[in-house]
C-alpha positions as CSV (number, residue, x, y, z in Angstrom):
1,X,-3.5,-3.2,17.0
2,X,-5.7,-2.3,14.1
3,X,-4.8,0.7,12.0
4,X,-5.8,2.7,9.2
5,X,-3.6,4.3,6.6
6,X,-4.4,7.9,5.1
7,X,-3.1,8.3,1.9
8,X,-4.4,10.4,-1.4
9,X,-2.7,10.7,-4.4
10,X,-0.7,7.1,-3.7
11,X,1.1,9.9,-1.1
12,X,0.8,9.0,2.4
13,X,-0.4,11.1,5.0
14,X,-1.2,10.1,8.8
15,X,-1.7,6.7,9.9
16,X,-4.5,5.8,13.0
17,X,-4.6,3.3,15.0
18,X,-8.0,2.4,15.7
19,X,-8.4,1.8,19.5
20,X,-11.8,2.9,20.7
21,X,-15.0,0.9,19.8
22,X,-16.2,3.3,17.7
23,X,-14.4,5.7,15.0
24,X,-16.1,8.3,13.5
25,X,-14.5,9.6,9.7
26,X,-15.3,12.9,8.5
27,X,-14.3,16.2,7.3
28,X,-16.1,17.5,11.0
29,X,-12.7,18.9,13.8
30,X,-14.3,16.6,15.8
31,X,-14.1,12.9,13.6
32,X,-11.7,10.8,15.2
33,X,-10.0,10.8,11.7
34,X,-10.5,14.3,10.2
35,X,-9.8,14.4,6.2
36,X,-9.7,18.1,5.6
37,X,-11.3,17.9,1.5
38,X,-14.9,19.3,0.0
39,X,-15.1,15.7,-1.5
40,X,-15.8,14.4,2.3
41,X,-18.8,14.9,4.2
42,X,-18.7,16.2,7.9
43,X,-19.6,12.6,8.8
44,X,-18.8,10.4,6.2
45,X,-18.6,6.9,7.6
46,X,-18.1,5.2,11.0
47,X,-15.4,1.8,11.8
48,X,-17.5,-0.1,15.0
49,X,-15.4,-3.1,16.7
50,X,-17.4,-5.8,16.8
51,X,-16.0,-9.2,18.6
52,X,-12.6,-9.0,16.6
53,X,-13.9,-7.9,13.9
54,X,-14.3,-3.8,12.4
55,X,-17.1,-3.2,10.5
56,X,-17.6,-0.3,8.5
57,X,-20.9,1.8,8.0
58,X,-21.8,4.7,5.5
59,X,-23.5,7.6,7.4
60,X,-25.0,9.6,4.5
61,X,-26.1,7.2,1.4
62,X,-25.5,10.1,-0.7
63,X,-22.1,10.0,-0.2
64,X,-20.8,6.5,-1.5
65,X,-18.2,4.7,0.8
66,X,-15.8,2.0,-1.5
67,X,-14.1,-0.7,-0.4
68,X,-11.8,-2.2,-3.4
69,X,-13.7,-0.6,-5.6
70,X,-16.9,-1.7,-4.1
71,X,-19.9,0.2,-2.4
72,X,-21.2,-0.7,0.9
73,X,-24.4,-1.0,1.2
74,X,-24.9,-1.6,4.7
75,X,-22.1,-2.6,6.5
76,X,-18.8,-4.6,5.7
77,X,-16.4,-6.6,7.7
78,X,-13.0,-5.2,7.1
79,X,-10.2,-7.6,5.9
80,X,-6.5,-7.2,6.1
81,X,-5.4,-4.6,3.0
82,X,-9.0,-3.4,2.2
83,X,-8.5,-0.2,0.6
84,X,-11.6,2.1,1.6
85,X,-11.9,4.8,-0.6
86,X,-13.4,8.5,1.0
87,X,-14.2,11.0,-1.0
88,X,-10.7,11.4,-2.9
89,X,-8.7,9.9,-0.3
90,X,-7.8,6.1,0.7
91,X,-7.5,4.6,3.7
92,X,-6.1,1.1,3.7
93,X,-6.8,-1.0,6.6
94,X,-4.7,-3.2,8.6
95,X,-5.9,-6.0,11.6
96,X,-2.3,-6.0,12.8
97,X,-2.4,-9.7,13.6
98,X,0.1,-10.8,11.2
99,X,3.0,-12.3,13.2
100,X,6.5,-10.9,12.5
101,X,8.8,-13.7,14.5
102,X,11.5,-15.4,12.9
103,X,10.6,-18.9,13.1
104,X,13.9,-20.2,15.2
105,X,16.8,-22.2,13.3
106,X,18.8,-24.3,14.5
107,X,22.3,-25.0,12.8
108,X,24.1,-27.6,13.4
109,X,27.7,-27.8,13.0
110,X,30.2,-30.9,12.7
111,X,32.2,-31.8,15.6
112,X,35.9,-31.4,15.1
113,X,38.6,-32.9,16.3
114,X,42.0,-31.5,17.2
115,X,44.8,-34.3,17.4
């Protein structure tokens, strides 16, 4: 599952785990991730799954959204460890598609033979 995590200051905060279509980011109660700071408007941007992918939106293009560094224009697909940058916060995402088995080994050992 997708997630987002909230940091500022290189501290983190909350991590979300984005499972609805649509997420709404905002300083508003009512944002389905709320970052309490002046710096962030009451609807700042919005994360819409699309297929398998998340695309992220700016609401108000007076209020710059960044992703590494970078503003988005219009809308941008997110990629695994894009660091979006709100206000004063970060958020760094995460698809949570990398796979964590152990690739199986198999050891052999030599036969021995009691006599």
């Amino acid at each position: 599952m997708a997630r987002l995590t909230l940091s500022f200051r290189d501290r983190i905060l909350k991590a979300f785990s984005l499972d609805s279509n649509d997420c709404v980011i905002g300083r508003e109660p009512g944002c389905d991730i709320c970052i309490d700071s002046l710096a962030v408007q009451p609807q700042h941007a919005r994360i819409r799954s699309v297929d398998d992918d998340f695309v992220l939106e700016g609401i108000d293009p007076q209020s710059p959204v960044l992703v590494n560094g970078k503003a988005v224009e219009d809308a941008q697909v997110l990629q695994e460890g894009d660091r979006i940058a709100i206000g004063k916060h970060e958020l760094r995402f995460s698809a949570g598609t990398e796979q964590r088995d152990t690739p199986e080994t198999v050891v052999q050992l030599p036969s021995v033979a009691w006599l």
